[in-house]
C-alpha positions in Angstrom: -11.0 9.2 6.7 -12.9 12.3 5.2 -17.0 12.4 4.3 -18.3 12.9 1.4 -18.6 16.5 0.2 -22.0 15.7 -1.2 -24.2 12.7 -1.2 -24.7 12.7 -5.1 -22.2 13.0 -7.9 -22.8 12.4 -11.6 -20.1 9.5 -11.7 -18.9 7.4 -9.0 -15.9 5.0 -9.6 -15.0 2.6 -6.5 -11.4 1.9 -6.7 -8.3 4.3 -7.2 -5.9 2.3 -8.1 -5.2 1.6 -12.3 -8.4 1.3 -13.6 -10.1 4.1 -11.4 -7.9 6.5 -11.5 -7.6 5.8 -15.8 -11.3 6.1 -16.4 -11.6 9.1 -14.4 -8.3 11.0 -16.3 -9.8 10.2 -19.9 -13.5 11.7 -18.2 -12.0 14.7 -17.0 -10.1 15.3 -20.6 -13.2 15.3 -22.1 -15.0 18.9 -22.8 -18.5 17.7 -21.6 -16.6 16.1 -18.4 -19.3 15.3 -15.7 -19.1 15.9 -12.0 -16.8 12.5 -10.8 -15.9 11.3 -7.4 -13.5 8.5 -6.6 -14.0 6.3 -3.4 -10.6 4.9 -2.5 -9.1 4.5 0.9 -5.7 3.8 0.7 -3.0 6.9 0.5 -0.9 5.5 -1.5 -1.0 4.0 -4.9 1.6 1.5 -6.4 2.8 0.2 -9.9 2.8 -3.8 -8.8 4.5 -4.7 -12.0 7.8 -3.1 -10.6 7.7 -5.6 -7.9 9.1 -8.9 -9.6 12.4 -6.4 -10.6 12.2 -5.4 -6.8 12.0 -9.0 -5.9 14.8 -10.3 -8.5 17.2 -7.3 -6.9 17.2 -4.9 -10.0 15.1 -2.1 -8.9 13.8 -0.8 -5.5 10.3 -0.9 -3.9 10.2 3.0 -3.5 10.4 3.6 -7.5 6.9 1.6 -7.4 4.7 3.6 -5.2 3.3 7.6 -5.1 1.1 9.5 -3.1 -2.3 8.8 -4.2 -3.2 12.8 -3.7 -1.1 13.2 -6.3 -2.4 11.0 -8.9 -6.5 12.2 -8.4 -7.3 14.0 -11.8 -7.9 17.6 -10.8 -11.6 18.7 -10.1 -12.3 15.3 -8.7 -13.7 14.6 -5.5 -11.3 12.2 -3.7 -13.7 10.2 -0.9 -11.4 8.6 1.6 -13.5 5.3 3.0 -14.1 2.1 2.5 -17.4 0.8 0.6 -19.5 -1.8 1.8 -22.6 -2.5 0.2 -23.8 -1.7 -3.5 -27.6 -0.8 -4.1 -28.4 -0.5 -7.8 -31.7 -0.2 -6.9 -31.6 3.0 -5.4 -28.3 3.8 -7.2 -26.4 4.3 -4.3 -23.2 3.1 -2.5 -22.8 2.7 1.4 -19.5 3.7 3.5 -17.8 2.3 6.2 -17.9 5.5 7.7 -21.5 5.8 7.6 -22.2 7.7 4.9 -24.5 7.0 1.8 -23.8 8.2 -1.7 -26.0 8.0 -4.7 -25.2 8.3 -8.7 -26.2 8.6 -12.0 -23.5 6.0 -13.7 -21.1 3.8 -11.5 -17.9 2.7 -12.6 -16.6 -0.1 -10.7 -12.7 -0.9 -10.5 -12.0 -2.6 -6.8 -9.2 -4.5 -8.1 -8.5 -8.2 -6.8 -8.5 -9.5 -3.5 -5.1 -11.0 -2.0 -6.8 -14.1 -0.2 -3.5 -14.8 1.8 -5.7 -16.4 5.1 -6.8 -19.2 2.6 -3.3 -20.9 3.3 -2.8 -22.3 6.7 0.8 -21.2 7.4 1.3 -18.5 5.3 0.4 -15.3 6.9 2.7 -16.0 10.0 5.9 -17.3 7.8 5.5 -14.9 4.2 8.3 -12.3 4.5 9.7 -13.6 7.7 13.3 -13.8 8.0 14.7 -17.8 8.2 11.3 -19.4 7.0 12.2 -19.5 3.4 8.1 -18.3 2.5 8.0 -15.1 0.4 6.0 -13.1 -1.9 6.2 -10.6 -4.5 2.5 -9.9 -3.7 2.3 -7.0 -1.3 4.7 -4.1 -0.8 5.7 -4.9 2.7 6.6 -8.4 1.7 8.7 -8.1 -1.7 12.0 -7.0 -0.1 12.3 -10.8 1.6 11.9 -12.2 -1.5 15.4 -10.9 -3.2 17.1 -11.8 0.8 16.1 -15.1 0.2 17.4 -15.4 -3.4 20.7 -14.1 -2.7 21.4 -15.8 0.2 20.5 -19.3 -1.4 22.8 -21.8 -0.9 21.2 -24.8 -2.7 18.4 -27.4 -2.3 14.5 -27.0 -3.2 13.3 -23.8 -4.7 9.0 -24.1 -5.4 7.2 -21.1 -6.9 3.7 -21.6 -6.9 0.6 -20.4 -8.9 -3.0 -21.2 -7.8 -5.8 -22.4 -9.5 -7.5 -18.6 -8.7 -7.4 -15.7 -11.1 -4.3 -13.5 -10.5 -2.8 -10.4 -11.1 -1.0 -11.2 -14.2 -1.0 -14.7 -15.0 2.8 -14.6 -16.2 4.0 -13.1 -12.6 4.5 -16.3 -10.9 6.8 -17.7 -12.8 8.6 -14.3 -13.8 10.6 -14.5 -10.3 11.3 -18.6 -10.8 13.2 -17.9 -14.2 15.3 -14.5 -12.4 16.1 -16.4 -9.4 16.9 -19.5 -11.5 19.4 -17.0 -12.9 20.4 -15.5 -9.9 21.3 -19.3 -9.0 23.6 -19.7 -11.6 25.2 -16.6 -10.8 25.6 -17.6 -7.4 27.1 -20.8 -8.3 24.3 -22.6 -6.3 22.3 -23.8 -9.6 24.1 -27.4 -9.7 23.2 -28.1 -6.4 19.3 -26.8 -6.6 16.0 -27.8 -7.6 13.7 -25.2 -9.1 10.0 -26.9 -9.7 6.6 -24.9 -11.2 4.1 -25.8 -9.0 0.9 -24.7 -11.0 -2.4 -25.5 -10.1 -3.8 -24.9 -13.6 -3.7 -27.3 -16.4 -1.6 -25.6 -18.5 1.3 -23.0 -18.0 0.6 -20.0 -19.4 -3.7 -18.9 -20.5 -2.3 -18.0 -24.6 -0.9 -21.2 -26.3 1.9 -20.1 -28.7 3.2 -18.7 -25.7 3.1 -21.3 -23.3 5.4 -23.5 -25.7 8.0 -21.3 -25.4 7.7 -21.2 -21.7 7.4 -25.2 -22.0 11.0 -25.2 -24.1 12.5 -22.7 -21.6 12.5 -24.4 -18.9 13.3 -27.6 -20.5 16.4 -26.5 -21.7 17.1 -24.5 -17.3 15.8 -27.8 -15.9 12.8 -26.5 -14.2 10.5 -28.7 -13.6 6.8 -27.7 -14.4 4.3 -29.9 -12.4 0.4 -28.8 -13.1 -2.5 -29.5 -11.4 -0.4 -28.7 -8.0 -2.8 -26.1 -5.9 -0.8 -25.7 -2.6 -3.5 -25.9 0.0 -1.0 -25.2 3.2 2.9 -24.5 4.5 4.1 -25.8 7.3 6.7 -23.2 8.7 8.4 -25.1 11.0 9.4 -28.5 9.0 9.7 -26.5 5.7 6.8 -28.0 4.1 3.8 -27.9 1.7 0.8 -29.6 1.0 -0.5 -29.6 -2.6 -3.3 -31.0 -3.7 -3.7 -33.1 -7.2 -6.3 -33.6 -9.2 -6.3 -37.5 -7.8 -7.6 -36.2 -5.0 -4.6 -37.0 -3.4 -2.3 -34.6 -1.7 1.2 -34.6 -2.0 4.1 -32.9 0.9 7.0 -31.5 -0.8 10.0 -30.0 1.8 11.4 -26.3 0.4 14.2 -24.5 1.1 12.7 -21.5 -0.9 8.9 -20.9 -2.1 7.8 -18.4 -3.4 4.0 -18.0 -2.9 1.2 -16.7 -5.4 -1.9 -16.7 -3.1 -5.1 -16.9 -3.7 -7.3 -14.3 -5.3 -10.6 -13.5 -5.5 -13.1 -10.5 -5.8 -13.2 -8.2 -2.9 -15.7 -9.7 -0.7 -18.1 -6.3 -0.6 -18.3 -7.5 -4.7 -19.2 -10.7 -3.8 -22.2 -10.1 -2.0 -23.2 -7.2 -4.1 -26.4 -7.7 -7.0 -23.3 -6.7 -9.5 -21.6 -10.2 -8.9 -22.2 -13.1 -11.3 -22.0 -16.9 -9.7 -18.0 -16.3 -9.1 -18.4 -13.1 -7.3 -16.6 -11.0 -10.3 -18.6 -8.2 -11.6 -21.0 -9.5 -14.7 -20.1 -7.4 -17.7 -20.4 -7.4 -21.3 -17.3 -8.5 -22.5 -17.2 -5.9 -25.5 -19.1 -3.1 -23.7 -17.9 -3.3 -20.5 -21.6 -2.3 -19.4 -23.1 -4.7 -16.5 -25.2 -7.3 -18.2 -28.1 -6.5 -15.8 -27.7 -2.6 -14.4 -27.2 -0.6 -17.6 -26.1 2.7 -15.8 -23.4 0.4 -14.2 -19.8 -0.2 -16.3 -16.4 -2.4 -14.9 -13.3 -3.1 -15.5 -9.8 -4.5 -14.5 -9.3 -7.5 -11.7 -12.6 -7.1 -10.4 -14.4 -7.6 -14.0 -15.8 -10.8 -14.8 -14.2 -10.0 -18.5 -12.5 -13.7 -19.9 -9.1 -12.3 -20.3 -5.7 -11.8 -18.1 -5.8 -9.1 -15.3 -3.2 -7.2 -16.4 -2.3 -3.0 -15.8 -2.2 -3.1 -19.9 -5.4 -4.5 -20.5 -6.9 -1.6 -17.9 -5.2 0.6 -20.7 -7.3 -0.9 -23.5 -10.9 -1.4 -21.3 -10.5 2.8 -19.7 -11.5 4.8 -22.9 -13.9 1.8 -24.0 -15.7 2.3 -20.5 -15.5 6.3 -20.6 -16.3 6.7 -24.0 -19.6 4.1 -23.4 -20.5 5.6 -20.2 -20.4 9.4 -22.1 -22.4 7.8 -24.7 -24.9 6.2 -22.3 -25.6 9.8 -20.8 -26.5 11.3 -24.7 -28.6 8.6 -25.0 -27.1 7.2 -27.2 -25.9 3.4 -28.1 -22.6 2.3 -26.9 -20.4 2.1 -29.8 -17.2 1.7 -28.4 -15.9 -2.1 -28.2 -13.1 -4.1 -26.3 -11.7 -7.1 -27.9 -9.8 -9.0 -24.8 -6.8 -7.2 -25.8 -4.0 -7.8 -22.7 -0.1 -8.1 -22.5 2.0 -9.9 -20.3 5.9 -8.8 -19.9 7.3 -12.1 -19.1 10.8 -11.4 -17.2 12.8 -14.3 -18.1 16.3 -13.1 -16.8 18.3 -10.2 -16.1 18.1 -8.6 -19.2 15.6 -10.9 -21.1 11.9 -10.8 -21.7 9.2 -12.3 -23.6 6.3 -9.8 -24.5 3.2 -11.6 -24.8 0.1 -10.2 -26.4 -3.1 -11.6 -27.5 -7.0 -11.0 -27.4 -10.1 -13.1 -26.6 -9.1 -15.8 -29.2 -5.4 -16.2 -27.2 -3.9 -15.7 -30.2 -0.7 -13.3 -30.7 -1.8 -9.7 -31.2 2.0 -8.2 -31.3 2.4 -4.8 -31.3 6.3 -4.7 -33.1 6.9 -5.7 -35.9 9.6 -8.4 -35.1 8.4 -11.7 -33.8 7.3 -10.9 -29.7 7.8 -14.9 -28.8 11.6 -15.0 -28.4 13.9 -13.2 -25.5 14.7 -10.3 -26.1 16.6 -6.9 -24.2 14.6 -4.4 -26.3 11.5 -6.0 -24.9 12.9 -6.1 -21.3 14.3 -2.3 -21.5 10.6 -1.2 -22.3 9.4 -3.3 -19.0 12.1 -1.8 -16.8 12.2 1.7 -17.4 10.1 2.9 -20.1 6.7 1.3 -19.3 6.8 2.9 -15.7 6.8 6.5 -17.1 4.6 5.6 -19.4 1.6 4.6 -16.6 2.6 7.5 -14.4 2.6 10.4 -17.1 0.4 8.9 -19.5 -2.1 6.2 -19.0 -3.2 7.4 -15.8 -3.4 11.3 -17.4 -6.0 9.6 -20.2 -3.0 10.5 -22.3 -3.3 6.9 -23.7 
């Protein structure tokens, strides 16, 4: 952990992860780039999308992280802690490690919590060889999931999604069509259930797309029950409690699950003045400029923007948030305008993806010109190894 080299800096960003570490490259391109210092503790950054490939067996979990150091846009000031608390009264942001550090504009991009102590049962079984529980969710879990595919040999196969915001709403059900496939492969799919458990009330946020997801798995047999939130795993009977919107819980025995936990704002959000009532920092949804502290801007999972947390939104909400904040510090009005743009690669086999795009209205916004709601290899090709290049050499260089 290192202290600040000052205790003031023109622009602050908490977070270095997408969204961070974007704002701060298209800042730094700029000729009237201000003095910027990132606050992010962790050494190493990752691409997460990467890990439902690492998870299905096609890729490995190296290829998704690099050194942080590495990624820090040159003539930034890299502060190594953890923050705590957030005064926009004084303008200033508190460190674990003591230290205070005051602004002039704050950019916040903390990302999304992983609330993985919210299930009873999962922390001591996720990832843990013979227990069946995985996760594509963290790096040090993501391996077990692809050991517990391939060494399926028939029975109950749940894949969960809570009734929480998550990283990418298409991710938990990206793994259930790969290892549906892997299944089939393995010559274990006759003898196998493979059930949606989704706590939501519908199974995908954009409709046009959800039908398709709807008529896929019709025609796999994968059942797709909604309204299911699993509320707790019990390891040693192979078990899990969902509850229903009857208010009445319902026990289903696995052989496989595959868990999308929980997720909420990073609790140091939650109890900050930024948060609005569901702890998620209160934005404008076009501006990206907090509704109540007009030097203060968002964006990403922690943003209380109405749209899917997804690395390709981030792309779309960086340059609206740097160009705004530059604007803010002329004087000036904020001109620049996000629409809810997001995408969502949906994996939906080896070789097969659906790429999903739409805006604030959830309707398609495609950005080929061939119709994006169908399988297709192109689309998975760009997912697998051109859209990886393209965040480490070019979104997070402002180069896009």
């Amino acid at each position: 952990m290192s202290t600040p080299l000052k205790d003031h800096y023109e622009v602050l960003i908490i977070g270095g992860g997408t969204g961070g570490i974007t704002v701060a490259a298209h800042l730094c391109n700029r000729p009237d780039r201000p003095e910027i210092a990132i606050i992010e503790p962790s050494t190493e950054h990752y691409y997460q999308p990467l890990w439902t490939l690492v998870g299905a067996g096609i890729v490995g979990r190296t290829q998704s992280v690099k050194p942080e150091a590495s990624l820090i846009p040159r003539g930034t000031t890299w502060i190594r802690d953890h923050v705590t608390t957030i005064d926009p009264a004084t303008q200033s942001v508190m460190l674990a490690g003591g230290a205070t550090v005051r602004y002039e504009q704050l950019v916040v991009a903390a990302g999304i919590q992983i609330d993985w102590n919210k299930i009873p049962g999962l922390v001591e079984s996720v990832g843990k060889p013979g227990t069946g529980v995985v996760s594509n969710y963290d790096y040090n879990t993501v391996n077990a999931t692809w050991d517990a595919i391939r060494n399926f040999r028939g029975g109950t196969a749940l894949f969960t999604e809570p009734k929480t915001a998550v990283k990418c709403g298409g991710a938990p059900q990206k793994i259930m069509y790969l290892a549906e496939q892997a299944f089939r492969r393995q010559g274990v799919r006759e003898k196998s259930q493979v059930i949606f458990m989704n706590a939501k009330p519908v199974n995908f946020t954009a409709p046009a797309y959800a039908a398709t997801f709807r008529e896929m798995c019709a025609e796999r047999d994968i059942a797709i029950n909604l309204g299911h939130d699993l509320i707790a795993l019990k390891p040693e009977s192979r078990e899990a409690v969902f509850s229903r919107p009857n208010d009445t819980d319902l026990t289903v025995k696995y052989d496989l699950i595959h868990v999308t936990p929980p997720q909420s704002s990073p609790d140091f959000l939650k109890a900050s003045p930024l948060a609005n009532a569901d702890g998620w920092v209160d934005v404008d949804k076009h501006t990206l400029a907090h509704t109540r502290h007009a030097n203060v801007f968002a964006l990403g999972d922690c943003s209380s923007l109405p749209t899917s947390k997804t690395g390709a939104a981030i792309r779309k909400q960086a340059p609206v948030v740097a160009e705004n904040l530059m604007l803010l510090r002329a004087g000036s009005p904020l001109a620049a305008s996000y629409d809810g743009y997001t995408a969502c690669p949906v994996v939906t086999g080896y070789g097969s993806l659906v790429m999903a795009e739409f805006d604030y209205s959830k309707e398609p916004k495609e950005s080929f010109p061939f119709d994006q709601n169908r399988e297709r290899y192109s689309m998975y090709a760009l997912k697998a190894y051109a859209l990886p290049q393209v965040y480490w050499h070019g979104m997070l260089r402002g180069r896009m």
